[in-house]
Structures are given as structure tokens and as C-alpha cells.
PASEBA-1860 file (N, C-alpha, C; in nm, 3 decimals):
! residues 151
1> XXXXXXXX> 9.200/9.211/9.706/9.154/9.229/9.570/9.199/9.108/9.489 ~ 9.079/9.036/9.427/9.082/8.915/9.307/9.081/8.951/9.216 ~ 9.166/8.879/9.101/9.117/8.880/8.936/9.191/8.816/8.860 ~ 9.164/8.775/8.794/9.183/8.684/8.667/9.257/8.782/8.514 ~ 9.354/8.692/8.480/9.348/8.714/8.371/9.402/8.633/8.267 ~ 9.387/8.608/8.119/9.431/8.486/8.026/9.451/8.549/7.891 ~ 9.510/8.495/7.854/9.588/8.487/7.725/9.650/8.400/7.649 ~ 9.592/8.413/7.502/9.655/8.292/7.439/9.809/8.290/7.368
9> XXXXXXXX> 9.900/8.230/7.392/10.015/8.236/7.301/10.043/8.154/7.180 ~ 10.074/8.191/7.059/10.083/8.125/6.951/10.175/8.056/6.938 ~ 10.201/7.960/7.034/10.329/7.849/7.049/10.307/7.720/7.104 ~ 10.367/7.631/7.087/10.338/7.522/7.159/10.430/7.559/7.333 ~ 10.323/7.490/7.395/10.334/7.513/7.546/10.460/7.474/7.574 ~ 10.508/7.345/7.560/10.660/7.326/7.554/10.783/7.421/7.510 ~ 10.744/7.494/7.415/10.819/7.648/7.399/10.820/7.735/7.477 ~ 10.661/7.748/7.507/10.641/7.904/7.611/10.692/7.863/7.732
17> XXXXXXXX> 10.692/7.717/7.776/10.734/7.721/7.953/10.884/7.720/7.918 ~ 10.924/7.714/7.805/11.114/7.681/7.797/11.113/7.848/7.831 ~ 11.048/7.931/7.702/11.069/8.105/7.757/11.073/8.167/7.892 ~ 10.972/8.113/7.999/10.860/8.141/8.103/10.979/8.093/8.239 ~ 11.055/7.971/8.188/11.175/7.919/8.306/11.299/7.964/8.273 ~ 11.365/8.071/8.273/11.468/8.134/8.240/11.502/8.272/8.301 ~ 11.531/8.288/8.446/11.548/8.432/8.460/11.618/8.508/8.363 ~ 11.703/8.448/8.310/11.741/8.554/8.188/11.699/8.589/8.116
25> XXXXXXXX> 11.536/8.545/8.048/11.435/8.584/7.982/11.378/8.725/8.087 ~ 11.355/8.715/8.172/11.255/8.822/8.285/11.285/8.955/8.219 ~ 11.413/9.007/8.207/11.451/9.140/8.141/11.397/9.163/8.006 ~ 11.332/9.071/7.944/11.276/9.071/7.816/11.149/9.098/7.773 ~ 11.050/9.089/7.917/10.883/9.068/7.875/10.902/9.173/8.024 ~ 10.984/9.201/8.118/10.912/9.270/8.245/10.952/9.370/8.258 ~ 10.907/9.466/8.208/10.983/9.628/8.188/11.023/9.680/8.303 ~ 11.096/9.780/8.315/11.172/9.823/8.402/11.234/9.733/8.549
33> XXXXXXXX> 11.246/9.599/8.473/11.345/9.483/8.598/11.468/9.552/8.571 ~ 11.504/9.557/8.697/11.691/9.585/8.687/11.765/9.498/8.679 ~ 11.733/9.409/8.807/11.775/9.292/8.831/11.743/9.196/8.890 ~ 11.755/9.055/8.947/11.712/8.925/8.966/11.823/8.892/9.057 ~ 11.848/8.866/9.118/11.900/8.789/9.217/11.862/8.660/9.304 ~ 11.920/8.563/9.275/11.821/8.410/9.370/11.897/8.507/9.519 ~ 11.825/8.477/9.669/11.895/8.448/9.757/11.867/8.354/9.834 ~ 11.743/8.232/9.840/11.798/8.118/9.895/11.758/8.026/9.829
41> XXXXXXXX> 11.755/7.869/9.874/11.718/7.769/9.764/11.742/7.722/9.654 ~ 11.748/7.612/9.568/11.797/7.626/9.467/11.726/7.713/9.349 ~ 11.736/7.784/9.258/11.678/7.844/9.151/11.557/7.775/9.103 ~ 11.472/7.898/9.093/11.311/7.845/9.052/11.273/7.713/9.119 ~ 11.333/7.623/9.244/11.264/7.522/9.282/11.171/7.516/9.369 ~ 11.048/7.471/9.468/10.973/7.520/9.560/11.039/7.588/9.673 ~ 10.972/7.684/9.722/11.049/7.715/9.879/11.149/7.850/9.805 ~ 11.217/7.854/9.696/11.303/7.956/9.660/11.279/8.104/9.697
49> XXXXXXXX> 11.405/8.188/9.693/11.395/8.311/9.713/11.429/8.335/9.603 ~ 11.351/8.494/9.557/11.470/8.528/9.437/11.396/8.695/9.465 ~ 11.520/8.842/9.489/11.470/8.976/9.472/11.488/8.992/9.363 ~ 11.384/9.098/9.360/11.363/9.167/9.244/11.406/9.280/9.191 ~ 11.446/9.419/9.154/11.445/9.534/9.173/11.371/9.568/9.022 ~ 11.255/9.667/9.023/11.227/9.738/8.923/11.265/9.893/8.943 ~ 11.218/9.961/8.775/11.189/10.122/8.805/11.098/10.137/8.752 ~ 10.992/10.177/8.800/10.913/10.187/8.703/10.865/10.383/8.732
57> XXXXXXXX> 10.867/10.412/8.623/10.893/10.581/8.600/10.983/10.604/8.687 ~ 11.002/10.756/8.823/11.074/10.769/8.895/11.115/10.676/9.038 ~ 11.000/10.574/9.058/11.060/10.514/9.168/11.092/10.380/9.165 ~ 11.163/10.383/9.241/11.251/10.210/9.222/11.197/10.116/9.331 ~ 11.174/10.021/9.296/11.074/9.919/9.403/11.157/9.744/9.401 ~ 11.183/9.696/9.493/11.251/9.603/9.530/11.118/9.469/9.591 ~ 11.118/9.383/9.534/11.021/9.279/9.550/11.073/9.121/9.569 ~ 11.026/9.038/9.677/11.113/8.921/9.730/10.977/8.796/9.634
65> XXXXXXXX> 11.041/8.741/9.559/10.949/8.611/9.522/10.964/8.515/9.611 ~ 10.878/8.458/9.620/10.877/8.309/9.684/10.832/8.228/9.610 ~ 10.862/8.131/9.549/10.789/7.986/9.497/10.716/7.918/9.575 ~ 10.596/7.924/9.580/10.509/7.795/9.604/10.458/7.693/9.557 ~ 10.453/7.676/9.438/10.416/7.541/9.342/10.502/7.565/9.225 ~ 10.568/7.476/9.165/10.627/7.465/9.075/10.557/7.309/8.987 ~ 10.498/7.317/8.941/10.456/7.171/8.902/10.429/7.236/8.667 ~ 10.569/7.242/8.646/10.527/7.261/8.499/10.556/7.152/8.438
73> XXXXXXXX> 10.508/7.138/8.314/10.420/7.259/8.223/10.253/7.307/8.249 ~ 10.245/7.275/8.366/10.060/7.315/8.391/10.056/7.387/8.453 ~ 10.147/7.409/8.614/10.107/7.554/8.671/10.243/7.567/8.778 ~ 10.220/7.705/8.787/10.345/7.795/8.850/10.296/7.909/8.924 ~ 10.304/7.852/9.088/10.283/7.943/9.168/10.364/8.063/9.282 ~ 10.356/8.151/9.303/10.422/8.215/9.330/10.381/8.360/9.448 ~ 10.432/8.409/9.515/10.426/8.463/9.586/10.510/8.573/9.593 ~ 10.504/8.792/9.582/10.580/8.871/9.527/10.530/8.921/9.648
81> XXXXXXXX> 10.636/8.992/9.729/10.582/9.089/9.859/10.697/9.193/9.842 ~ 10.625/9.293/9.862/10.733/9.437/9.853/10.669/9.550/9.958 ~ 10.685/9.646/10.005/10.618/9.768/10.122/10.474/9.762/10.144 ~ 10.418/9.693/10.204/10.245/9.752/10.165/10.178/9.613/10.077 ~ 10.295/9.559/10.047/10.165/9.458/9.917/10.196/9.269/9.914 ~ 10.142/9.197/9.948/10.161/9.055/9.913/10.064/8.993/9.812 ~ 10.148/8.970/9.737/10.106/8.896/9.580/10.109/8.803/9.606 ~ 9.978/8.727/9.563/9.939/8.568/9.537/9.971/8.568/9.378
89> XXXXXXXX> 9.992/8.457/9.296/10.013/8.454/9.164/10.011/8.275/9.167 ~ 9.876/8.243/9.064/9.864/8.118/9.036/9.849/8.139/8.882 ~ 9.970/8.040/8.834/9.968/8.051/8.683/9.930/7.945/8.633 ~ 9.842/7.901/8.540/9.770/7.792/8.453/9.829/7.753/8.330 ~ 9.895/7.649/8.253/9.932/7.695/8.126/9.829/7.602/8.092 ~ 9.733/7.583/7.919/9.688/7.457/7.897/9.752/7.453/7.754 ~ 9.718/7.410/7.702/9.751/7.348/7.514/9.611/7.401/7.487 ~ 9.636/7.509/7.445/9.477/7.525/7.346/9.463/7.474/7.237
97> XXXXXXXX> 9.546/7.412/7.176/9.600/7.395/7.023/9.719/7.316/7.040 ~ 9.784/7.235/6.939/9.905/7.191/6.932/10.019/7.329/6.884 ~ 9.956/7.449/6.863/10.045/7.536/6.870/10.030/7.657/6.936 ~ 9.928/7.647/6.974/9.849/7.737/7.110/9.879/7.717/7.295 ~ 9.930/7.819/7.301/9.901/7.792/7.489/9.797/7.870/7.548 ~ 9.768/7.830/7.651/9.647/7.956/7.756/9.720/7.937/7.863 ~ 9.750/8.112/7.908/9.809/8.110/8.000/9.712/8.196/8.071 ~ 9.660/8.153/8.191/9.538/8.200/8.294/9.628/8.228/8.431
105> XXXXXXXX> 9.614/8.345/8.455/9.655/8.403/8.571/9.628/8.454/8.661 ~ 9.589/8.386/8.802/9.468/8.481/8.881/9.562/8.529/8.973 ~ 9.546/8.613/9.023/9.604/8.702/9.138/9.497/8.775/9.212 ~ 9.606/8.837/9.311/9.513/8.805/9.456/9.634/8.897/9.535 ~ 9.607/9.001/9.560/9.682/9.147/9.654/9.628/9.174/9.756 ~ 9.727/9.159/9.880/9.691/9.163/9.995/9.753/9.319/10.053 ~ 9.702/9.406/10.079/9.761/9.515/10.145/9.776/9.558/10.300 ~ 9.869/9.603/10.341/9.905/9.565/10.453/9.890/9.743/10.505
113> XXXXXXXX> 9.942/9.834/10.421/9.962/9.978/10.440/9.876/10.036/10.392 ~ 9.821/10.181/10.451/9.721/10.248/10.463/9.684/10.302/10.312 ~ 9.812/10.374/10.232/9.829/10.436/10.145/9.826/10.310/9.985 ~ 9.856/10.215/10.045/9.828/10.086/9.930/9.694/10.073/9.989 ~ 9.626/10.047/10.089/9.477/9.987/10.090/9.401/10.082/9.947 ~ 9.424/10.251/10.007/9.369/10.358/9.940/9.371/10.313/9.774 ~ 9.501/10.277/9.755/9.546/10.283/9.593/9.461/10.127/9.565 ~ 9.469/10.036/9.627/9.385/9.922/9.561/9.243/9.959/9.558
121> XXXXXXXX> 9.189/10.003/9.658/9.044/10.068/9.636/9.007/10.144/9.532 ~ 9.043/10.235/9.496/9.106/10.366/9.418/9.091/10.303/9.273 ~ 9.168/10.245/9.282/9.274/10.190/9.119/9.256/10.099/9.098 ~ 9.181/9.975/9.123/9.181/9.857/9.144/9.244/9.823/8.945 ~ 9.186/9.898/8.915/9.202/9.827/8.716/9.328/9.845/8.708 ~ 9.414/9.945/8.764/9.530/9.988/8.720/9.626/9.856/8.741 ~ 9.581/9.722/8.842/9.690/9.659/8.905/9.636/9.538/8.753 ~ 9.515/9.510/8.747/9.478/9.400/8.595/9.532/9.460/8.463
129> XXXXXXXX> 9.535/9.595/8.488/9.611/9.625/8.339/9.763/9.648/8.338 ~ 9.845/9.608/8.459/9.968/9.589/8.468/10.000/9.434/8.423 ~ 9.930/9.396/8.534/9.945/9.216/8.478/9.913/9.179/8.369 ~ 9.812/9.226/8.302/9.780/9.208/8.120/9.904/9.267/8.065 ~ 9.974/9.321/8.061/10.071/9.453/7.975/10.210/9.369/7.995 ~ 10.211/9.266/8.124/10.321/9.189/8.116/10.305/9.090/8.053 ~ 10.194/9.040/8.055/10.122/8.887/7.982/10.134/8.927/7.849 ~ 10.095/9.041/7.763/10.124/9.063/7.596/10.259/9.107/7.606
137> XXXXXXXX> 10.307/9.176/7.705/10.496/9.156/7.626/10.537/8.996/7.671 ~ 10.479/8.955/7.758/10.576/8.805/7.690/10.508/8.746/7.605 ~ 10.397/8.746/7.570/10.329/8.674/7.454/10.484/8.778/7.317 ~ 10.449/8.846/7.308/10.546/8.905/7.221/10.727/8.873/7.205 ~ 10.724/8.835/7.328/10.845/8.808/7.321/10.894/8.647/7.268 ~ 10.766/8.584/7.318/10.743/8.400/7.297/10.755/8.451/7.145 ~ 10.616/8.493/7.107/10.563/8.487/6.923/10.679/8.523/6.845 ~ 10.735/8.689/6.866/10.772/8.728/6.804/10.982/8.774/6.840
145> XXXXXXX> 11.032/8.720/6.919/11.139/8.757/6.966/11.103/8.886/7.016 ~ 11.018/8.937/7.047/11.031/9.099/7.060/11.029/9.152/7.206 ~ 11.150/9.186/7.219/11.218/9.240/7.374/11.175/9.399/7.436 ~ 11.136/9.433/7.501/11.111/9.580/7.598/11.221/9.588/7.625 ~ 11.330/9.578/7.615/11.448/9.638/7.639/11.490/9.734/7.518 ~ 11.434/9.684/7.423/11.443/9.772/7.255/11.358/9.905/7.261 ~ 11.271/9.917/7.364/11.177/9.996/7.371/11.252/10.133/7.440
END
């Protein structure tokens, strides 16, 4: 399953990638992260590891990033695999504006398990309106300081 998605942020791009490169930002725009952990490589550089752990409602889900392109301020690629699912993630930033960014995000879910094939078939919108819902809390968090941890 493919799809796209974009959004503009009301900042200059040089701001939003300062927000966007900071695991200590992640707890701020990605709801229910617990925690971040690098385990190999150096931090955010190509080739890196870094787990994940969320909750999201009752179950808790543990996810391994991989970096594959790191080339900012224009794009940031990445790779999220957890039970059942491998995430492609190619991120775009441009300057829409001298105080505008576009941040274009296509992704690309590979399912491996019977019960995820079902749910991507099934649900397919449910996985674009997750990735949109993270894309406006960090737009919110860039624009406006405004943290999901307050929530």
C-alpha cells in the first residue's frame, strides 16, 4: 500500500528541520512515544538504528528505525519495521515561501502477516490519517510550541 501526503508549515525550513532533527522533540508531535533509544550507529546518521516504543490506546508496540537517506534540509529517508509491517518513509522538505515549508511524505507498507495484510486491505485510510495526524501535531508543535504531551 502507497500514498502520499503534504503539508505546509508556517516557518522557515531552516527552523522546521532544526524541530524535525532532535529526538527530544519526537515526544512532542508523536503521541503515545514512550521512548527512543539509538542502538547502533551514530545518531540520526545513514545506516542508524534507533527503537521505538509507543502505546497507542491499550497496546504497546515497539518499532526499529533505520535511516536510509539523510541528505537535509531537502529529504529524510527512513525505514520503521515492527510485527507484520515494513515502513518505507521518504520525506521532502521544500521552501514554499521564505517562511513556508512543504513537507511531502510518501509512504509505502509492506505487510508480511496475515492479520496486517487483512487490516491494510480493510483500513487502508486509517494508516493516511495516522500519518496526517502526526504531520499537523508537528506542524503545531513547529507553529505554535504546542506539545501532545499537554493533551
Amino acid at each position: 500500500m502507497k500514498y502520499s501526503t503534504e503539508i505546509i508549515i508556517d516557518q522557515p525550513r531552516e527552523k522546521v528541520i532544526e524541530k524535525l532533527d532532535s529526538v527530544e522533540n519526537l515526544k512532542h508531535w508523536q503521541r503515545g512515544l514512550l521512548k527512543a533509544e539509538p542502538l547502533s550507529g551514530k545518531l540520526g546518521a545513514e545506516g542508524s538504528k534507533m527503537e521505538l516504543h509507543y502505546k497507542m490506546g491499550k497496546r504497546e508496540l515497539m518499532m526499529i528505525e533505520t535511516i536510509l537517506k539523510r541528505e537535509l534540509p531537502n529529504k529524510f529517508h527512513a525505514t520503521y519495521d515492527t510485527k507484520g509491517v515494513h515502513n518505507i518513509q521518504k520525506n521532502y522538505f521544500q521552501e514554499a515561501s521564505a517562511n513556508q515549508t512543504r513537507w511531502i511524505s510518501e509512504s509505502e507498507f509492506q505487510f508480511s502477516s496475515f492479520p496486517m495484510k487483512v487490516m491494510g486491505f480493510v483500513m487502508p485510510g486509517a494508516f493516511k490519517k495516522q500519518s496526517l495526524k502526526y504531520m499537523k501535531d508537528f506542524k503545531a508543535f513547529v507553529e505554535d510550541g504546542k506539545s501532545v504531551l499537554n493533551e
